[in-house]
C-alpha positions in Angstrom: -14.8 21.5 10.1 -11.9 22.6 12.6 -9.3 24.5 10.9 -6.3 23.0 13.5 -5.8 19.9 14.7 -3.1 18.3 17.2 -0.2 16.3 15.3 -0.8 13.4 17.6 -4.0 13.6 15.7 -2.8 14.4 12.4 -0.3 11.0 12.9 -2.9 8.9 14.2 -5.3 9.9 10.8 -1.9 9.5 8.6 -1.4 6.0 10.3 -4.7 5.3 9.8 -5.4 6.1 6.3 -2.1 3.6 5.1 -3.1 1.0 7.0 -6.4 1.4 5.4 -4.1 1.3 1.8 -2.7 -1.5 2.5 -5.7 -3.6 3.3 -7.5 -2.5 0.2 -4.3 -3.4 -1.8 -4.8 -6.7 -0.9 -7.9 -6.8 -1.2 -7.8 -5.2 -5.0 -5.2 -8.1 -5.8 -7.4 -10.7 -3.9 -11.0 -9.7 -4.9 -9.9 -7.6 -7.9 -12.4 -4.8 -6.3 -9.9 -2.2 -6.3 -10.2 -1.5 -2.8 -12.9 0.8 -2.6 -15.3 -1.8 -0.7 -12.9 -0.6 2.1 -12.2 2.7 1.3 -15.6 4.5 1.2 -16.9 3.6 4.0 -13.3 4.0 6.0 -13.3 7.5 4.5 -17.2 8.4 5.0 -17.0 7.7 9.1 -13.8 9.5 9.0 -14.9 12.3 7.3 -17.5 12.6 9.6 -15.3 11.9 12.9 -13.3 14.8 11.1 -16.4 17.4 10.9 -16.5 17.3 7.0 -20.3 18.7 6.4 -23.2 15.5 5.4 -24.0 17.2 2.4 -20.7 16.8 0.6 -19.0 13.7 3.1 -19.8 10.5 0.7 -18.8 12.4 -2.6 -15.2 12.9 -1.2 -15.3 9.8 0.1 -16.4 8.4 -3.4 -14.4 10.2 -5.3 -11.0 9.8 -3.1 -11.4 5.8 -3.5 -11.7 6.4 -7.3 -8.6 8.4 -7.1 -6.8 5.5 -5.5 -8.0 2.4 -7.7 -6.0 3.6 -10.3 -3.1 3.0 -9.6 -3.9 0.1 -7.2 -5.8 -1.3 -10.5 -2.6 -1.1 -12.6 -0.6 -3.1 -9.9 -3.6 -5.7 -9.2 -4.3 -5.9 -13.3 -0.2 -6.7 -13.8 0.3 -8.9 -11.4 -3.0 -11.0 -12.6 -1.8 -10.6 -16.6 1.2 -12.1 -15.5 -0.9 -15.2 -14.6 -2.6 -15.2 -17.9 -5.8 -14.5 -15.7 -7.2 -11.4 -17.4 -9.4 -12.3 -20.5 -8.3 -10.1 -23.2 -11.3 -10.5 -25.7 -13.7 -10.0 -22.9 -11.4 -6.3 -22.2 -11.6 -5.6 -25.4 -15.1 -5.7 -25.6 -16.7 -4.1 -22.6 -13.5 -1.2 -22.0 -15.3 1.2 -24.4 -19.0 0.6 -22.5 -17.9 0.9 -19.0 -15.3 3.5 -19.7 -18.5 5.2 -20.8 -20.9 4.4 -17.9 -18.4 5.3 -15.2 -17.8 8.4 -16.7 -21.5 9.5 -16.8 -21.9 8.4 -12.8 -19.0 10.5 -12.2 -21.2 13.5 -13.6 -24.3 12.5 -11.8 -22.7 13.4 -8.7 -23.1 16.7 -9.2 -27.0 16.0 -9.1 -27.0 13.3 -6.8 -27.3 13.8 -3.1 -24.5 12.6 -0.4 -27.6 10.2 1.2 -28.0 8.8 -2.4 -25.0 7.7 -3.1 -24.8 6.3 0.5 -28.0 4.6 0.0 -26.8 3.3 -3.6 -23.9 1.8 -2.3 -25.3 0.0 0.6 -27.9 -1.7 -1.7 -26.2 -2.9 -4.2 -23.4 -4.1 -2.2 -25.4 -5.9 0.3 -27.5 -7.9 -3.1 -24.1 -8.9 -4.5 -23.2 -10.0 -1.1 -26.4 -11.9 -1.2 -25.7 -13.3 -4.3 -22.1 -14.3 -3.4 -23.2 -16.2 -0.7 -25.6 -18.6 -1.9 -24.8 -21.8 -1.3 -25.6 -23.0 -4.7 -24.4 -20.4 -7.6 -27.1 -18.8 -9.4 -26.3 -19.4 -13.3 -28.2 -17.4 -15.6 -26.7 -18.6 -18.9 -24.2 -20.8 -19.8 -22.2 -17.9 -21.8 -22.6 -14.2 -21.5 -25.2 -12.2 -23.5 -24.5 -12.1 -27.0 -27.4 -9.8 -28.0 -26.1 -6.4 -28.9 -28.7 -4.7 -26.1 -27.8 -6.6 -23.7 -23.9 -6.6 -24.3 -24.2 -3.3 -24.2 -26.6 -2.3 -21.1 -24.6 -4.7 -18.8 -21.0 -3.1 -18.9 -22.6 -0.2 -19.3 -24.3 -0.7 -15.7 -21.5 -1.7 -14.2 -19.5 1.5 -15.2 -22.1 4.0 -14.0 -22.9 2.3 -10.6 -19.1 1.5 -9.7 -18.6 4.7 -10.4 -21.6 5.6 -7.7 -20.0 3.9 -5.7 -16.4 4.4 -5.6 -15.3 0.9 -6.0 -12.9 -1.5 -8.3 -15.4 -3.4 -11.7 -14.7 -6.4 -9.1 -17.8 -5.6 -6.8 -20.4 -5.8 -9.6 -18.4 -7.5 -12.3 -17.4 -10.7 -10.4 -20.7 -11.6 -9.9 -22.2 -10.4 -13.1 -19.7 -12.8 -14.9 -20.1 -15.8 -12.8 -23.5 -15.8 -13.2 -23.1 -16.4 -17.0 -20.5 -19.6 -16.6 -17.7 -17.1 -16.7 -14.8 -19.1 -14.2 -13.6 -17.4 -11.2 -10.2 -16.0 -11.2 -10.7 -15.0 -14.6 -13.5 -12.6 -13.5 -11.4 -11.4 -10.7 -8.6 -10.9 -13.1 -10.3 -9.2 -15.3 -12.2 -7.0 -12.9 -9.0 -5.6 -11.6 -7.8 -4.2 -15.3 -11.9 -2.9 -15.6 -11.0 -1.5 -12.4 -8.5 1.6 -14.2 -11.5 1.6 -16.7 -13.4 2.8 -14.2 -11.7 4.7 -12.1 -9.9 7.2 -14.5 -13.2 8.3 -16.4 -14.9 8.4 -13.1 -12.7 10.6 -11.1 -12.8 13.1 -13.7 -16.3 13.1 -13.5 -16.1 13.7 -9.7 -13.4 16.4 -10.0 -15.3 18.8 -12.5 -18.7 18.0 -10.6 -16.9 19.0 -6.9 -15.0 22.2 -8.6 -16.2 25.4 -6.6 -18.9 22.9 -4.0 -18.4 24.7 -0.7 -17.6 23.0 2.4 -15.3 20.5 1.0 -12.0 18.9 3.1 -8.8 21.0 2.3 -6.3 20.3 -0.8 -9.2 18.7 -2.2 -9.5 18.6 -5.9 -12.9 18.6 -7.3 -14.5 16.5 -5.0 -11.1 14.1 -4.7 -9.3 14.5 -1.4 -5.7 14.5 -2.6 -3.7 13.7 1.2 -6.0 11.1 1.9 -5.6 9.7 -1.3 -2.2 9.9 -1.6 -1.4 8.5 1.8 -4.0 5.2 1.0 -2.5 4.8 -2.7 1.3 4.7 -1.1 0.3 1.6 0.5 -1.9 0.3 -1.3 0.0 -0.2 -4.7 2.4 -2.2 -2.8 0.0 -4.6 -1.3 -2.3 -5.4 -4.3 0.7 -8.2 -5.7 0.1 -9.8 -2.2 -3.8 -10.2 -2.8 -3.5 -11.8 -6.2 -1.0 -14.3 -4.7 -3.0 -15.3 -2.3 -6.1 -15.2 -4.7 -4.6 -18.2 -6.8 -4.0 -20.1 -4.0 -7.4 -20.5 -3.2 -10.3 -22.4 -4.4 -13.5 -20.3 -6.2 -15.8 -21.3 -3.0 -13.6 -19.7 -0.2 -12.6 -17.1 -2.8 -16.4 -16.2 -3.4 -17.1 -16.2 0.6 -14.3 -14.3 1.2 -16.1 -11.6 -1.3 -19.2 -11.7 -0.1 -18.2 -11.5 3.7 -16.8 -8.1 2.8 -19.5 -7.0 0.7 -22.0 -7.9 3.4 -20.4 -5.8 6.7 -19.6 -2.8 4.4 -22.9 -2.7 3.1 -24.8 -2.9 6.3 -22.8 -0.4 7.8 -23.7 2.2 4.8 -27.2 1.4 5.2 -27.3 2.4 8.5 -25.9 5.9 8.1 -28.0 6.6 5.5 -31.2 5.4 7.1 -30.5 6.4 10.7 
């Protein structure tokens, strides 16, 4: 990776990355997804436009989105609380699993291979955008799994593989929950407070996995890219009220397509860099 580069340049990247903040705020308040479904793959290309070596490009890019759902996640969860959208019980009960699960993917990074976690996130994101944009909404049950296996293997899931993949409990919560009955903008609410769940457990997973890997951007922390993260976060913490005002102010169909639309291009686009 060039050691110099031109402050037209160095704007241009700056610009870039809050503009990039501030369409994942809204996006965290709207989708409660935290943002990363932007993020990673805005910071993957741009790693690589930028030189950043394959081997350790999607782990930065992972980890940096992590870094900025927390406190996009704590401006997205308030703003939702304050319209009694976040289901407290349902917190309550599946904080401790995914806090748990995120925190082990954030470890298996260190064994996991920059392809992998490109491939992982492309796949699952492009089945949830399947599943999103069904035209009739697969239910499974008509309440979520009681059994204590099952209550504990799905938040569980969700933890390690959002973790994985850098995003917000929105991506694989949403749709988890409305397939059991569970309504809309509840999920979303509540994805956006399992989104600091997450997020904190996950990045310090990344950061002690990344500590002494070669070849990483500079002022990078572990495998967390501290400018990039900072200048996305600035932006983004101030945009995620926007996105849950405009969430409540739509109906759950257009809501849903709106998710899935997102899901869709992001995942085809992260399937083709790490198949091609």
């Amino acid at each position: 990776m060039s050691d110099t580069y031109s402050l037209g340049l160095l704007i241009a990247l700056a610009v870039g990355l809050v503009a990039t903040g501030a369409v994942a705020g809204v996006l965290a308040g709207l989708l409660g997804v935290g943002g990363g479904i932007v993020i990673v793959p805005v910071l993957f290309w741009l790693f690589d436009w930028l030189g950043v070596p394959d081997a350790v490009a999607m782990h930065v890019a992972v980890a940096t989105s992590l870094a900025t759902i927390i406190p996009t996640s704590i401006s997205s969860a308030r703003s939702h609380h304050k319209k009694g959208a976040i289901d407290a019980a349902l917190l309550k009960s599946w904080a401790p699993l995914i806090f748990v699960g995120a925190l082990i993917g954030g470890l298996l990074s260190k064994v996991i291979a920059s392809s992998g976690l490109t491939l992982i996130f492309g796949v699952i994101a492009l089945l949830v955008a399947i599943n999103m944009a069904l035209p009739k909404k697969i239910v499974l049950a008509d309440d979520l799994p009681q059994g204590p296996v099952a209550r504990g293997v799905v938040p569980g899931f969700i933890g390690v593989f959002s973790a994985l993949m850098g995003i917000g409990g929105g991506t694989l919560s949403v749709p988890t929950l409305t397939a059991f009955s569970f309504p809309v903008h509840r999920a979303v609410g509540t994805a956006a407070a399992f989104g600091l769940v997450i997020a904190v457990p996950a990045v310090i997973g990344f950061v002690w996995s990344g500590i002494g890997v070669d070849l990483r951007p500079p002022y990078s922390l572990g495998y967390v890219s501290i400018p990039a993260a900072v200048l996305i976060f600035s932006a983004s913490v101030f945009t995620a009220p926007v996105g849950s005002k405009i969430a409540h102010s739509l109906d759950p169909a257009r809501l849903k397509l709106a998710f899935a639309a997102f899901l869709f291009l992001s995942s085809l686009k992260m399937l083709w860099s790490a198949l091609m």
